[in-house]
VODOPA-224594 format. One record per residue (C-alpha): residue number from 1; residue in one letter; x, y, z. Coordinates in Angstrom, 2 decimals. Layout:
% residues N
  num  residu        x        y        z
  NUM       a        X        Y        Z
...
% end
This chain:
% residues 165
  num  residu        x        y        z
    1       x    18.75    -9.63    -8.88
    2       x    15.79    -9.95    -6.41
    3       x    14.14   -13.24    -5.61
    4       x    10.59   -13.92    -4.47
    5       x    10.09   -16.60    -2.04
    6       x     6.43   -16.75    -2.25
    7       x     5.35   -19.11    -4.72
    8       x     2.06   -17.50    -5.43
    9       x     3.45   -14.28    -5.28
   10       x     5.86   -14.97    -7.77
   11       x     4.01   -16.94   -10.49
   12       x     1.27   -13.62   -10.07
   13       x     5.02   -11.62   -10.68
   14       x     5.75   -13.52   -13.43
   15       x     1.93   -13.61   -15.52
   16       x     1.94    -9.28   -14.50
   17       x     5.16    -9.26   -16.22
   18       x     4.27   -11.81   -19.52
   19       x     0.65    -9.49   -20.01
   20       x     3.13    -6.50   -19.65
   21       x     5.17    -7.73   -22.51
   22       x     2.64    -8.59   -24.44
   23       x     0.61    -5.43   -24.07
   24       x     3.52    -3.61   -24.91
   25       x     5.85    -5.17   -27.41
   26       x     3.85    -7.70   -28.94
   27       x     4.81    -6.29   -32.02
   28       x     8.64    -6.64   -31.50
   29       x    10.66    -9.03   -33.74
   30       x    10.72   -12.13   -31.44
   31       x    14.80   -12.15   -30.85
   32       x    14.11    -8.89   -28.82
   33       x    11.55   -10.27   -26.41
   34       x    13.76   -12.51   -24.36
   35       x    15.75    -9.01   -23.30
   36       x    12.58    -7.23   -23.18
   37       x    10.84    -9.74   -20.47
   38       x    13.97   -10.51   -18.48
   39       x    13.62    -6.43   -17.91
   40       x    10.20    -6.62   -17.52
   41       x     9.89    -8.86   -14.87
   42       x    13.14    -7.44   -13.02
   43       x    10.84    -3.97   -12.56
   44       x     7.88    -5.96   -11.96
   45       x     9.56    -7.94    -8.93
   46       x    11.29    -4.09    -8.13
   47       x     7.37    -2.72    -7.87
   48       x     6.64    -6.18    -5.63
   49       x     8.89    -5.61    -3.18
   50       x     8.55    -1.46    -2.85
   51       x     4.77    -2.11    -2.69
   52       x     5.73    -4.81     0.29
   53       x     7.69    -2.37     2.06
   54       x     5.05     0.53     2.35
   55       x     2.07    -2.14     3.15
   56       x     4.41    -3.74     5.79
   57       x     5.19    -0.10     7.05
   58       x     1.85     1.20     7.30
   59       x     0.36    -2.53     8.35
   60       x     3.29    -2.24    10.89
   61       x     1.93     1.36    12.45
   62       x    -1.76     0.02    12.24
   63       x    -1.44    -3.36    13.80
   64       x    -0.19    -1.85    16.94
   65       x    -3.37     0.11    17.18
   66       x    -5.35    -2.84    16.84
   67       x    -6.18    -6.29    19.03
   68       x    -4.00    -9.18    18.06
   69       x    -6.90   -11.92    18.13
   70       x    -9.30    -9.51    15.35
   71       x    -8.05   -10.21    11.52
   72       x   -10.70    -8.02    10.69
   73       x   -10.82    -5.12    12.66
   74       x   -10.11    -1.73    11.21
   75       x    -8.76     0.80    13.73
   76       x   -10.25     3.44    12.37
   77       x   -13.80     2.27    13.21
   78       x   -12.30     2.04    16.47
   79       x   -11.49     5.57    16.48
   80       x   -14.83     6.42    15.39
   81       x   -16.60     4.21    18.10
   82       x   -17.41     5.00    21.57
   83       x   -16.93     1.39    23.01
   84       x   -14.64    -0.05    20.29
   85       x   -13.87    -3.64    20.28
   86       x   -10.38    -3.16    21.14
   87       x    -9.91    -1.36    25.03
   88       x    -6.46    -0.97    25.72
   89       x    -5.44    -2.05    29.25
   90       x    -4.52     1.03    30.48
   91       x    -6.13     5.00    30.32
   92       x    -2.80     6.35    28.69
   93       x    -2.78     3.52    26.63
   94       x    -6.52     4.26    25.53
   95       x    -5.90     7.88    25.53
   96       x    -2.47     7.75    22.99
   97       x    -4.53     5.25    20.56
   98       x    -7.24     7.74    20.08
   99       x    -4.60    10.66    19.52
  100       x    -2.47     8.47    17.09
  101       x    -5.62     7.50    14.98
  102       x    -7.12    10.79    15.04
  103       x    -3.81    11.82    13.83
  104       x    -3.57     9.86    10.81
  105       x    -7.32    10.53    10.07
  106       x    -6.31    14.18    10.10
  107       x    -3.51    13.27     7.67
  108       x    -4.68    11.40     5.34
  109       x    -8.18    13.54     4.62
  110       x    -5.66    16.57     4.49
  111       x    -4.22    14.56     1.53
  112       x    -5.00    16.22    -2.30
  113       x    -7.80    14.51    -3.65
  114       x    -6.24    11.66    -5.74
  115       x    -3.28    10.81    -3.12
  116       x    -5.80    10.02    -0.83
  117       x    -7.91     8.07    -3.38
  118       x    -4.60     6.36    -4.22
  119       x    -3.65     5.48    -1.06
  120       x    -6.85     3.93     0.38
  121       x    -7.67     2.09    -2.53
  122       x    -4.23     0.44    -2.82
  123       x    -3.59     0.15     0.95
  124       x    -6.95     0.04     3.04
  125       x    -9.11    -1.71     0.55
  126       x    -5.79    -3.80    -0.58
  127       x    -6.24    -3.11    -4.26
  128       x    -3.36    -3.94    -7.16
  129       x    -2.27    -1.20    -9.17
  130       x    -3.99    -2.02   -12.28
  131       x    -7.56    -2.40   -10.02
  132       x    -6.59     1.19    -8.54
  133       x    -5.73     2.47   -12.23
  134       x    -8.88     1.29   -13.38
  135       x   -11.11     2.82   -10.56
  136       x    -9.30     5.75   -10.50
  137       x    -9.49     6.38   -14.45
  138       x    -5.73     7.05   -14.88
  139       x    -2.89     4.86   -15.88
  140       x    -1.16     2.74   -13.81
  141       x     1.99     4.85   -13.66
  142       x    -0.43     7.72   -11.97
  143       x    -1.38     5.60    -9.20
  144       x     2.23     4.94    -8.24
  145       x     2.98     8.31    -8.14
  146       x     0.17     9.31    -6.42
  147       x     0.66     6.57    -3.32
  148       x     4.25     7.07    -3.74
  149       x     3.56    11.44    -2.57
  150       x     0.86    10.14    -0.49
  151       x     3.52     7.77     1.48
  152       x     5.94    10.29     1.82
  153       x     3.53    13.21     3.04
  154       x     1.93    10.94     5.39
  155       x     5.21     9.67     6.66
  156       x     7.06    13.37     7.18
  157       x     3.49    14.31     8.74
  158       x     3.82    11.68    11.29
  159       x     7.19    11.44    12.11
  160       x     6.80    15.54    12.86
  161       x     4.21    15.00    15.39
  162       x     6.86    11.98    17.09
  163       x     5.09     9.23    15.90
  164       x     7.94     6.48    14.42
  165       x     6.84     3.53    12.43
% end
């Protein structure tokens, strides 16, 4: 069984998982809906902590392109920029940034359509799946797939050019 330290994290774990119950089995005799949410919520802390893996993984890659002191800077506007607000000390330095975010740029607009909807909504603009689902016009199920294939292409695509997260 999993645990979630975060109190916030896990009373939001715990209302996602009551809504899912209800949604879904509201019409269940009541003696089944003990089983049924102790299930529930098991998945829903699953998807908590598989969605906390591939944020820290890709916040991981993306926060060593970026300055430490700048919450809000997005490396790919650096990329894009001429005089960024981020200048790395040294040329190689500068010059292996550029190449790394230019690669993942590459990547992810090489993505099929709705992975790379997916994937940006849930991890650059920090969406929850149900947000994504409902932007996205698709069930909720079809967003985790699609960032799930995303993840995984993106991943493979990096790691072949050497680039380890």
């Amino acid at each position: 069984m999993f645990a979630v330290h975060n109190e916030e994290s896990a009373l939001d774990i715990v209302q996602d998982a009551m809504m899912k119950l209800a949604e879904k089995y509201g019409d269940r005799p009541a003696e089944e809906l003990p089983m049924l949410f102790q299930r529930i919520l098991q998945n829903t802390i699953r998807d908590y902590y598989r969605r906390s893996r591939v944020r820290s993984m890709w916040t991981t890659l993306l926060s060593a392109l970026s300055p430490g002191d700048d919450e809000d800077h997005d490396p790919l506007e650096t990329f894009g920029s001429e005089s960024g607000s981020y200048s790395p000390q040294l040329p190689e330095e500068q010059l292996e940034q550029t190449q790394v975010l230019a690669i993942i740029e590459k990547e992810i607009q090489s993505l099929p359509a709705r992975q790379r909807e997916a994937f940006l909504l849930r991890y650059w603009e920090d969406m929850d799946v149900a947000t994504t689902a409902a932007a996205m016009g698709c069930s909720e199920g079809s967003v985790k797939t699609h960032c799930s294939r995303a993840n995984h292409t993106l991943a493979a695509a990096l790691k072949a050019k050497g680039i380890t997260l």
